[in-house]
DOSESE-416067 format. One record per residue: residue number from 1; residue in three letters; x negated, y negated, z of N, C-alpha, C, O in turn. Coordinates in Angstrom, 3 decimals. Atoms other than C-alpha are relative to their C-alpha. Layout:
BEGIN
[NUM "Ala" [X Y Z] [X Y Z] [X Y Z] [X Y Z]]
...
# end
This chain:
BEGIN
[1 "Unk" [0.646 1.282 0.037] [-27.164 -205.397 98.220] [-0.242 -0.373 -1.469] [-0.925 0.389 -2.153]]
[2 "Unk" [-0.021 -0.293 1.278] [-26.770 -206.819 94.833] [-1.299 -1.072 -0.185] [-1.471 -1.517 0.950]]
[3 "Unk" [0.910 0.833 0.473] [-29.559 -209.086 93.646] [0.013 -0.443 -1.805] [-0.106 0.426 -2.668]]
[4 "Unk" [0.005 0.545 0.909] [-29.404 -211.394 90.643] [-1.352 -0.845 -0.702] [-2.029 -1.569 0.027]]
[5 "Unk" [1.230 0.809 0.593] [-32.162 -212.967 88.568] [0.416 -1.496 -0.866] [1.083 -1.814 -1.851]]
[6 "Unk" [-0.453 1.773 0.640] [-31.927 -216.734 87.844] [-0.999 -0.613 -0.644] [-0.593 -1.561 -1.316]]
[7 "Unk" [0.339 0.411 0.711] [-34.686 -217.533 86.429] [-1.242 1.087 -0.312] [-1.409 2.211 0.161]]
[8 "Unk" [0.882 -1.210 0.896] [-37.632 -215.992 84.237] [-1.090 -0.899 -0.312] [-0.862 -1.681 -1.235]]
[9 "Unk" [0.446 0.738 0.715] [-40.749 -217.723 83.988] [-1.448 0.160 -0.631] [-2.288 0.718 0.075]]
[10 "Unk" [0.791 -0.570 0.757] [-43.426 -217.508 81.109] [-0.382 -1.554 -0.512] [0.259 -2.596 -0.377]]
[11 "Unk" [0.378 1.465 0.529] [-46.113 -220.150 79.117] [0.241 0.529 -1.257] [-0.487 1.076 -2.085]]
[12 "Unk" [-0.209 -0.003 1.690] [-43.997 -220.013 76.217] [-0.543 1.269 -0.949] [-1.037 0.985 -2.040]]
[13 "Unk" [0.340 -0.854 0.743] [-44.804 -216.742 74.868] [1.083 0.358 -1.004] [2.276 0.105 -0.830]]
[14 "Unk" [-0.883 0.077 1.421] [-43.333 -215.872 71.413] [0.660 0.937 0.342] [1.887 0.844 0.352]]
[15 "Unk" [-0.618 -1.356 0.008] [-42.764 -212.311 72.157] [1.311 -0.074 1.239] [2.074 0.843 1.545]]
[16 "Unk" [-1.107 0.459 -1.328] [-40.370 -213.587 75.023] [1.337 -0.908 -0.425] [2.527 -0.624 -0.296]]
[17 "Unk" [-0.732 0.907 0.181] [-38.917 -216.577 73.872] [0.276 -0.626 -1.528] [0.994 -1.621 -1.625]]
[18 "Unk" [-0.063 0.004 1.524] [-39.092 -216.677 69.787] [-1.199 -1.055 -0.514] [-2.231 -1.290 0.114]]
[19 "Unk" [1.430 0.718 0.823] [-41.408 -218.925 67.391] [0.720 -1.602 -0.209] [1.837 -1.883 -0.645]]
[20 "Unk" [-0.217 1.278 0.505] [-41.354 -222.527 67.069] [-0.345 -0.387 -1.308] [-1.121 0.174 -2.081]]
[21 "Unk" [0.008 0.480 1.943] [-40.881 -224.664 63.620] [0.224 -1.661 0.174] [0.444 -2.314 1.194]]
[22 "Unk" [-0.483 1.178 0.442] [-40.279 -227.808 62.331] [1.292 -0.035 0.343] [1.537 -1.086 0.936]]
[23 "Unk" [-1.507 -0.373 0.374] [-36.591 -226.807 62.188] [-0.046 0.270 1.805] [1.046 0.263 2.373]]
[24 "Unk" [-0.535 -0.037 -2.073] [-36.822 -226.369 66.547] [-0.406 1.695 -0.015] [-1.016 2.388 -0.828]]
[25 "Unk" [-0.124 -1.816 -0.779] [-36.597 -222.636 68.329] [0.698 1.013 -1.039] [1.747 0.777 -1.639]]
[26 "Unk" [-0.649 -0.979 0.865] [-35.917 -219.637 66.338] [0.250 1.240 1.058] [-0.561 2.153 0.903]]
[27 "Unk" [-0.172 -1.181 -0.941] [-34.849 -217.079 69.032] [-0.011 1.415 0.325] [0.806 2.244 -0.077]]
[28 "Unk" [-0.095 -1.585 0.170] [-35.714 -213.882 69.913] [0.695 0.856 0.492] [1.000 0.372 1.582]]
[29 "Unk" [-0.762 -1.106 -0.941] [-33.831 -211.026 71.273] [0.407 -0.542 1.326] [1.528 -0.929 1.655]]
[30 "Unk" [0.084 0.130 -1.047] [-34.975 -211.651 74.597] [0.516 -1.382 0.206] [1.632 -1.420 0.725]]
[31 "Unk" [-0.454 1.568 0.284] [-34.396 -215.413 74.317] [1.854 0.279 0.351] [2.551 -0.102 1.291]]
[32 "Unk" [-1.811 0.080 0.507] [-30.499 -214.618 73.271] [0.505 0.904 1.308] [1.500 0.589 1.960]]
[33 "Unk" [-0.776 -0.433 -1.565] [-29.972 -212.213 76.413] [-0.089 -0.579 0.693] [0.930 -0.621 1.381]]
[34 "Unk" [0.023 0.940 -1.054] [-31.168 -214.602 78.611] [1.131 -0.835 0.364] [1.708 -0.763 1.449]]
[35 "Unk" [-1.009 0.440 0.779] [-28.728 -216.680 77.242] [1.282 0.441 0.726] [1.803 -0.090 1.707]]
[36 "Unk" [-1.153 -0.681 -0.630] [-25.730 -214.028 77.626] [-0.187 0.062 1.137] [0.869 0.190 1.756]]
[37 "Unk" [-0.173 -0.583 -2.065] [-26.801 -213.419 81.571] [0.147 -1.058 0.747] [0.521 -1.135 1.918]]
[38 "Unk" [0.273 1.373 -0.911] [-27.280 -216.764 82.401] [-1.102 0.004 0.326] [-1.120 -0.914 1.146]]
[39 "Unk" [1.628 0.177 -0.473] [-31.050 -216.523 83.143] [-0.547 -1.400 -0.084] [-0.207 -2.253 -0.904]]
[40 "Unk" [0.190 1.986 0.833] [-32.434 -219.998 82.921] [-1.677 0.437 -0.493] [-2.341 1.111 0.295]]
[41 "Unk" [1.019 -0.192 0.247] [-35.655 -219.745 81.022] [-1.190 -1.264 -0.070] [-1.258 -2.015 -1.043]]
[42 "Unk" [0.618 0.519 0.050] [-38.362 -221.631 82.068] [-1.430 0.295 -0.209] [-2.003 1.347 0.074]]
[43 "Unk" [1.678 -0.684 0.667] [-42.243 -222.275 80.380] [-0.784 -0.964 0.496] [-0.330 -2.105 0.582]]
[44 "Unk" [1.355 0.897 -1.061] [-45.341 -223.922 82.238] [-0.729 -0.054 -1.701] [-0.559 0.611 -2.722]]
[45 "Unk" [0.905 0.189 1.305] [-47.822 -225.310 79.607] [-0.985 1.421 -0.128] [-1.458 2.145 0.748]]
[46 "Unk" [1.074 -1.153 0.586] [-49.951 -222.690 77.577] [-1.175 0.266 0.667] [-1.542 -0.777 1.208]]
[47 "Unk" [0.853 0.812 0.040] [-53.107 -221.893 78.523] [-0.390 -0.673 1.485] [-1.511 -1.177 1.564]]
[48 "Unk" [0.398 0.726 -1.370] [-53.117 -223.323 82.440] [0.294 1.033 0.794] [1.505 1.163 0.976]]
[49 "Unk" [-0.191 -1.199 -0.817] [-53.508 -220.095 84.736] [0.719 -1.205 1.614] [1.582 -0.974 2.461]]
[50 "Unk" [-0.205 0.432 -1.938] [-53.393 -222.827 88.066] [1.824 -0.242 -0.446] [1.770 -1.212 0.309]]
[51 "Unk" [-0.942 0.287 0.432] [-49.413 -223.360 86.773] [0.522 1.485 0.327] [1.444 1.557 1.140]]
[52 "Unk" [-0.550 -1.284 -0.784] [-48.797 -219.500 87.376] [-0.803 0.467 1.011] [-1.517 1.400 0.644]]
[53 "Unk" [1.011 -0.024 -0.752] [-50.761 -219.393 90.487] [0.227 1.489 0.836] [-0.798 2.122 1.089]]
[54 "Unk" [-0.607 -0.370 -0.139] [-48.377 -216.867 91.971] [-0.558 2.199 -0.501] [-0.922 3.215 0.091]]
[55 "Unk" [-0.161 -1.044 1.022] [-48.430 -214.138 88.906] [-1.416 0.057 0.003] [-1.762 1.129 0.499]]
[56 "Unk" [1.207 -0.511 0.436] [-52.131 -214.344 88.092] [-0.999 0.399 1.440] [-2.058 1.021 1.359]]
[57 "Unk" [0.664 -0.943 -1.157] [-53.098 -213.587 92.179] [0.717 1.305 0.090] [0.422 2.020 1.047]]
[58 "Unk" [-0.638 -1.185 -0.226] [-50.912 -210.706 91.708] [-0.430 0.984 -1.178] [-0.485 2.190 -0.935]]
[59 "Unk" [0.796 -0.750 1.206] [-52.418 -209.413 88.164] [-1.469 0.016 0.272] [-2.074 0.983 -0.190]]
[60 "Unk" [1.350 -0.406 -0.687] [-56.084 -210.095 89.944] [0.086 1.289 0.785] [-0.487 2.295 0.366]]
[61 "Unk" [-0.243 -0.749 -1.056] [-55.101 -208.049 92.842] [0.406 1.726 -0.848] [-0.199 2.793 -0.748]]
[62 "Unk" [-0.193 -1.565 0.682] [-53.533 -205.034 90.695] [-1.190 0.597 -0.828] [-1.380 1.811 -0.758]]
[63 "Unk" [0.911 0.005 0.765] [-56.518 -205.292 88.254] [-0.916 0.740 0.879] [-1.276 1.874 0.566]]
[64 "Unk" [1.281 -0.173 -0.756] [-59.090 -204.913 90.904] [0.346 1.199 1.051] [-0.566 1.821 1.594]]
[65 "Unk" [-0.796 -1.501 -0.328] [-56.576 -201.926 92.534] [-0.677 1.202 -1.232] [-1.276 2.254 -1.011]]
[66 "Unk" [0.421 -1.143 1.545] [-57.377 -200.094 88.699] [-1.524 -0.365 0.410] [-1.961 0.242 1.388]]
[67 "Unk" [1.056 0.087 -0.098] [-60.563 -201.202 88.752] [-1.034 1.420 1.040] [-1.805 2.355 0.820]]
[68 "Unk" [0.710 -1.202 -1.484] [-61.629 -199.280 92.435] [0.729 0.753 -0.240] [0.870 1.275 0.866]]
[69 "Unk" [-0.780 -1.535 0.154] [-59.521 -196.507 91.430] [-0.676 1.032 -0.923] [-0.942 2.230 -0.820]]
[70 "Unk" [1.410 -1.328 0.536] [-61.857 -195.523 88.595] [-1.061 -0.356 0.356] [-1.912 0.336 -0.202]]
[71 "Unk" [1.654 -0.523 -0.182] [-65.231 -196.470 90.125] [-0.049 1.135 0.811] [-1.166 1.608 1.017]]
[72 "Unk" [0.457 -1.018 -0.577] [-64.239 -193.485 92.290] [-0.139 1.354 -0.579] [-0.519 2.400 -0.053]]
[73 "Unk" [-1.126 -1.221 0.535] [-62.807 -191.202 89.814] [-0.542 0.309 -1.541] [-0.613 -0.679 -2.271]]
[74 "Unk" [0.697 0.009 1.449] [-64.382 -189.791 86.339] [1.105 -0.088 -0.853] [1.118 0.699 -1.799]]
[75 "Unk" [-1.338 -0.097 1.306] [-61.108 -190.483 84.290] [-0.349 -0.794 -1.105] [-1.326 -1.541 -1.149]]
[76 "Unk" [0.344 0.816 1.622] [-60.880 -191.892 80.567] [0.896 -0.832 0.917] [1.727 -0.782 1.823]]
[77 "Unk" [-0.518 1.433 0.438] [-60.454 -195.287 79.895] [1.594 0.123 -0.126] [2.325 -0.612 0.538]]
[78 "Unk" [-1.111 0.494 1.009] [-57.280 -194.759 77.935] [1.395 0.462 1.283] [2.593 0.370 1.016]]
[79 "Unk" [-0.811 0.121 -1.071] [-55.545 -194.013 81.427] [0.291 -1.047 0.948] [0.987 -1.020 1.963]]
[80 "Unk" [-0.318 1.173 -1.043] [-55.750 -197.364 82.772] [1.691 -0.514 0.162] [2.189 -1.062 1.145]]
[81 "Unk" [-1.245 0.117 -0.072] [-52.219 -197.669 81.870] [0.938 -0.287 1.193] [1.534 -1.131 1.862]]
[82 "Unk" [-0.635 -0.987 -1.328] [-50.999 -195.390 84.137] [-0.466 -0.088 1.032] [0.124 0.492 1.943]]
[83 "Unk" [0.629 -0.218 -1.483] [-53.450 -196.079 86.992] [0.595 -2.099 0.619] [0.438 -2.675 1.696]]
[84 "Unk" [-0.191 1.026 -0.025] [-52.007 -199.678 86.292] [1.152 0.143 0.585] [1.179 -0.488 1.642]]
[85 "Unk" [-1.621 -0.093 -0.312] [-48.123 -198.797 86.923] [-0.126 0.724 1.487] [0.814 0.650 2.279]]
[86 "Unk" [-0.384 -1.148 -1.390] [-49.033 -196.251 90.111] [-0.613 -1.808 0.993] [-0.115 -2.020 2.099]]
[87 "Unk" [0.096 0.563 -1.154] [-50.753 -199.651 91.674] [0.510 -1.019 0.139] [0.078 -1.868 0.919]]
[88 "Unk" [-0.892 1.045 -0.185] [-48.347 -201.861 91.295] [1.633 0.607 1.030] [2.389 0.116 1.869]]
[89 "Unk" [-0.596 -0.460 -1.165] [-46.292 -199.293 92.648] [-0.588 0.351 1.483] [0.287 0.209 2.338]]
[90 "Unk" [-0.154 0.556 -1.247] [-47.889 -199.107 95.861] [-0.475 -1.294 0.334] [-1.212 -1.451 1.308]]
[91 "Unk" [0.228 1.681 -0.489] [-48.204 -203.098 95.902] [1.467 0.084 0.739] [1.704 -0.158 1.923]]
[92 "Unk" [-1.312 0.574 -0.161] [-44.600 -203.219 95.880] [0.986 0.902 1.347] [2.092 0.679 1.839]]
[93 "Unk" [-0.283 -0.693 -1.843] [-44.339 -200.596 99.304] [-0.898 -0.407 0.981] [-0.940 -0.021 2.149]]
[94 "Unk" [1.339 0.451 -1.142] [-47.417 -202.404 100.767] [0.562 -1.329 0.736] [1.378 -1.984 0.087]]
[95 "Unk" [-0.063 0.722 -0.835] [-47.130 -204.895 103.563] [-0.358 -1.455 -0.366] [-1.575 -1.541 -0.528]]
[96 "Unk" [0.215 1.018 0.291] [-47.071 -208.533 102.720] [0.067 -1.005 1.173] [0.768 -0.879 2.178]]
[97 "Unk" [-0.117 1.055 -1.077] [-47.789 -211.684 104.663] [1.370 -1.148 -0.328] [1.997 -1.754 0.540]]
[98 "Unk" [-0.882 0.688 0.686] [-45.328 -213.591 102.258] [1.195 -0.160 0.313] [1.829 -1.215 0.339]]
[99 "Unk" [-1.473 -0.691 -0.098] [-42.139 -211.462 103.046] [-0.072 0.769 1.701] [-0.958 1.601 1.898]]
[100 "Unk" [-0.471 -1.142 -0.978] [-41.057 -209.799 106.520] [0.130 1.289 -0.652] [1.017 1.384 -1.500]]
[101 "Unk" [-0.210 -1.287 0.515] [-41.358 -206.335 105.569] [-0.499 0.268 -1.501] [-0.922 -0.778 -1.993]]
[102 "Unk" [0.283 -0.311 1.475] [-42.209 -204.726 101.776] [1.019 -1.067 -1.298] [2.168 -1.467 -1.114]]
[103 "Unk" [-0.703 0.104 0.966] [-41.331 -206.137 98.281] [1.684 1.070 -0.140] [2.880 0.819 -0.284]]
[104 "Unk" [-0.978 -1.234 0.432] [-39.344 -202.872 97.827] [0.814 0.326 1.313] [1.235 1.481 1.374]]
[105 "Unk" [-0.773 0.378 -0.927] [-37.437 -203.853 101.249] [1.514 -0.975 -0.086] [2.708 -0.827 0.174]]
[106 "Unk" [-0.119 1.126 0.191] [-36.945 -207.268 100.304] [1.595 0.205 -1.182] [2.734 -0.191 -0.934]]
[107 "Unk" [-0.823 -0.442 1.173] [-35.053 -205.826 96.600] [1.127 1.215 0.169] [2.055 1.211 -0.640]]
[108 "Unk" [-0.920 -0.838 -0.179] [-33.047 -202.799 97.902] [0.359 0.184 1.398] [1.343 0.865 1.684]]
[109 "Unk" [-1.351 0.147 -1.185] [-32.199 -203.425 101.558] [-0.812 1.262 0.885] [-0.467 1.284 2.067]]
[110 "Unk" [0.353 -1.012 -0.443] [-34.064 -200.432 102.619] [-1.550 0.031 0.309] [-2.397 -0.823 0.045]]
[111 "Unk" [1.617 -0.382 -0.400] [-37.360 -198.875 103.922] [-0.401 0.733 -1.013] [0.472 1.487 -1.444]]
[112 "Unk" [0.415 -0.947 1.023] [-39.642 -197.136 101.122] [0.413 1.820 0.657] [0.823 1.983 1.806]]
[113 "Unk" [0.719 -1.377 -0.304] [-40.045 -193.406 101.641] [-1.424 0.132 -0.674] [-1.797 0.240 -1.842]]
[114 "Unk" [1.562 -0.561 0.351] [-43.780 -192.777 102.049] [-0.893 1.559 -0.372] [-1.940 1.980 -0.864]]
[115 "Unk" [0.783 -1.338 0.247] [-44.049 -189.396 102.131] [-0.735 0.835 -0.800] [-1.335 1.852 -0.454]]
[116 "Unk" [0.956 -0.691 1.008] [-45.623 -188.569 98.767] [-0.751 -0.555 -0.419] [-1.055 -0.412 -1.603]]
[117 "Unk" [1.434 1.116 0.550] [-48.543 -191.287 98.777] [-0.719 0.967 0.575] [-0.378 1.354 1.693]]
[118 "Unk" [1.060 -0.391 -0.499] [-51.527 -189.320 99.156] [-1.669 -0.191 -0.396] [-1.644 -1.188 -1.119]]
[119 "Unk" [0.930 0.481 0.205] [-55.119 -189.685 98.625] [-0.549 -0.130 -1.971] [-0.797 0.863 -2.655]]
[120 "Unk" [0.537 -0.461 1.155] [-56.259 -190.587 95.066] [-0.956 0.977 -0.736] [-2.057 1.154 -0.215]]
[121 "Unk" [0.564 -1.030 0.445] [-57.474 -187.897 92.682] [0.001 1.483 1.008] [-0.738 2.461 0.894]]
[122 "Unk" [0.077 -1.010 -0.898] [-56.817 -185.565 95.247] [0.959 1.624 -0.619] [2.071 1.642 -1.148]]
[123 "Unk" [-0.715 -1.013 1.465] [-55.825 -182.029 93.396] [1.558 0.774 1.345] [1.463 1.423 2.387]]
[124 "Unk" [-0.932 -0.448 -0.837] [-52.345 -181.235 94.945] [0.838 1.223 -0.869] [1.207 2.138 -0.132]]
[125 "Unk" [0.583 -1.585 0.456] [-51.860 -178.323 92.690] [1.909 0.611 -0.248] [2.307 1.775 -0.293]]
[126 "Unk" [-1.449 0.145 -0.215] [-47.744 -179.054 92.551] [0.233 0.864 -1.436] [0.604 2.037 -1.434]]
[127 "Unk" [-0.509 -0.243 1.471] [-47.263 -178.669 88.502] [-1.161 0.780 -0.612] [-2.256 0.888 -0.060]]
[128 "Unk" [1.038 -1.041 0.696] [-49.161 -176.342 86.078] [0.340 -1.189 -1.457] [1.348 -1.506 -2.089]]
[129 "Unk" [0.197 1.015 1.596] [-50.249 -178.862 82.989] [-1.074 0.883 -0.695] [-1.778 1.795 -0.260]]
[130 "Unk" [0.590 -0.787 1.407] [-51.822 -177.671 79.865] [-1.801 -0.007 0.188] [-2.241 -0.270 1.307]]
[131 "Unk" [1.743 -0.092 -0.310] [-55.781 -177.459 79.875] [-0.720 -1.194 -0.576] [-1.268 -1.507 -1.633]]
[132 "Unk" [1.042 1.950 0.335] [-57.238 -181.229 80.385] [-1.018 0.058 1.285] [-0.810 0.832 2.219]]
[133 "Unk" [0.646 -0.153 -1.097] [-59.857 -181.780 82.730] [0.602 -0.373 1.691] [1.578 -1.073 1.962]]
[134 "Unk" [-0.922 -0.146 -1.927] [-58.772 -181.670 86.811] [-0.189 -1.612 -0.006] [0.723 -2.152 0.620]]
[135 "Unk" [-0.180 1.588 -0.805] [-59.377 -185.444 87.266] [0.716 -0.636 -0.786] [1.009 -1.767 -0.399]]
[136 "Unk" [-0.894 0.642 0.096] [-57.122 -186.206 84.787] [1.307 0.350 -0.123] [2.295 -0.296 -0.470]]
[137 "Unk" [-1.193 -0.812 -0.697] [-54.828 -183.533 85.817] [0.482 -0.280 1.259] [1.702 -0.343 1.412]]
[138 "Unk" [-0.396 1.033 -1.171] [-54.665 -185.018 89.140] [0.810 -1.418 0.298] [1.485 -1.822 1.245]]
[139 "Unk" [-0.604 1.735 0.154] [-53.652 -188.725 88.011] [1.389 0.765 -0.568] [2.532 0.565 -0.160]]
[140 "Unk" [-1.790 0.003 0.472] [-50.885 -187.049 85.936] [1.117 0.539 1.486] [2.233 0.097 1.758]]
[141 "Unk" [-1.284 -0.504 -0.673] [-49.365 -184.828 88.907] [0.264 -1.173 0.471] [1.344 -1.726 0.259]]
[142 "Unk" [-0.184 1.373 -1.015] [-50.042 -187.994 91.215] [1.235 -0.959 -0.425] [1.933 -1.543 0.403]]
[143 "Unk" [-0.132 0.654 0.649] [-48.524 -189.678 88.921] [2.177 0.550 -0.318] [3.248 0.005 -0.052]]
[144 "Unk" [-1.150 -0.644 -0.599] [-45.526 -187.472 88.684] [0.965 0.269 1.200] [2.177 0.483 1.221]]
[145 "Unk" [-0.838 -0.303 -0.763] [-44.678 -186.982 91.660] [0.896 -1.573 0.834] [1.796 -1.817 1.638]]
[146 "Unk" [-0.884 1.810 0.037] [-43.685 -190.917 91.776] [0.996 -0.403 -1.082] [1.392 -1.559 -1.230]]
[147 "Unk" [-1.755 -0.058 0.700] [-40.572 -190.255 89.274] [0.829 0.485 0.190] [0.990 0.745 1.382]]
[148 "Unk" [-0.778 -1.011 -0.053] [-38.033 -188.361 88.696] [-0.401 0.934 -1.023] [-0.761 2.104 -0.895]]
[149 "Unk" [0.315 -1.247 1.451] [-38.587 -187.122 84.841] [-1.074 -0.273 -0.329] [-1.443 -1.447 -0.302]]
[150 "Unk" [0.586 0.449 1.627] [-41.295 -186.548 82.363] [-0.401 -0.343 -0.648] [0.048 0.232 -1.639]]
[151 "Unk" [-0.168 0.833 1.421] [-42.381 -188.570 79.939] [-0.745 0.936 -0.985] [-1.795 1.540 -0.762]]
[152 "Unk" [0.376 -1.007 1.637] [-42.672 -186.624 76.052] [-0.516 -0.717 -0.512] [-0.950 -0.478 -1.639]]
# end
């Protein structure tokens, strides 16, 4: 099932779409692949959240996922990252009213495999990590065991 992306859309951010001048658009990277793929790049005014109405109930919703994830859980701050990427990954196996079936249905044609969601912070005791405290030895296996590799 191949799936293509046609359009891309952002309020004009620089880091996306390059810096404006007198002289017009100066393009960035991203800008210029768009470009090569055919993407069409479109920008809603700066500045007006009701314009991405879409994107910012879906960055509430993940937010407030991190959020209740550490009022249960004594982890550092500097892991919100990571507690950010695990709940977007299960948004994107969770049940929507939007779509028949999952996001991650919808994009590969298939049913998730659930079998290694289990309860947060819960010590599953899989990998042997270096000596950090257990609750934030927990987020990493958890955290692990939703890849394949690694990260150094």
């Amino acid at each position: 099932m191949k799936k293509d992306i046609k359009v891309v859309r952002s309020y004009r951010d620089r880091e996306y779409f390059g810096k404006y001048s007198e002289k017009g658009q100066h393009k960035d990277h991203f800008a210029i692949y768009l470009e090569q793929c055919g993407i069409k790049a479109q920008c809603t005014t700066p500045y007006t959240p009701t314009q991405n109405g879409v994107s910012e109930r879906k960055n509430r919703t993940l937010m407030n996922m991190v959020r209740n994830m550490f009022a249960r859980s004594n982890l550092p701050k500097f892991l919100r990252g990571e507690a950010l990427k695990i709940a977007n990954y299960i948004c994107n196996r969770s049940l929507t009213k939007a779509i028949t079936g999952t996001p991650f249905e919808q994009w590969h044609g298939y049913k998730p495999n659930l079998n290694h969601f289990h309860v947060w912070g819960c010590d599953n005791g899989d990998r042997q990590l270096p000596d950090i405290p257990p609750s934030v030895k927990d987020l990493v296996q958890d955290h692990l065991k939703t890849i394949n590799a690694q990260r150094t």
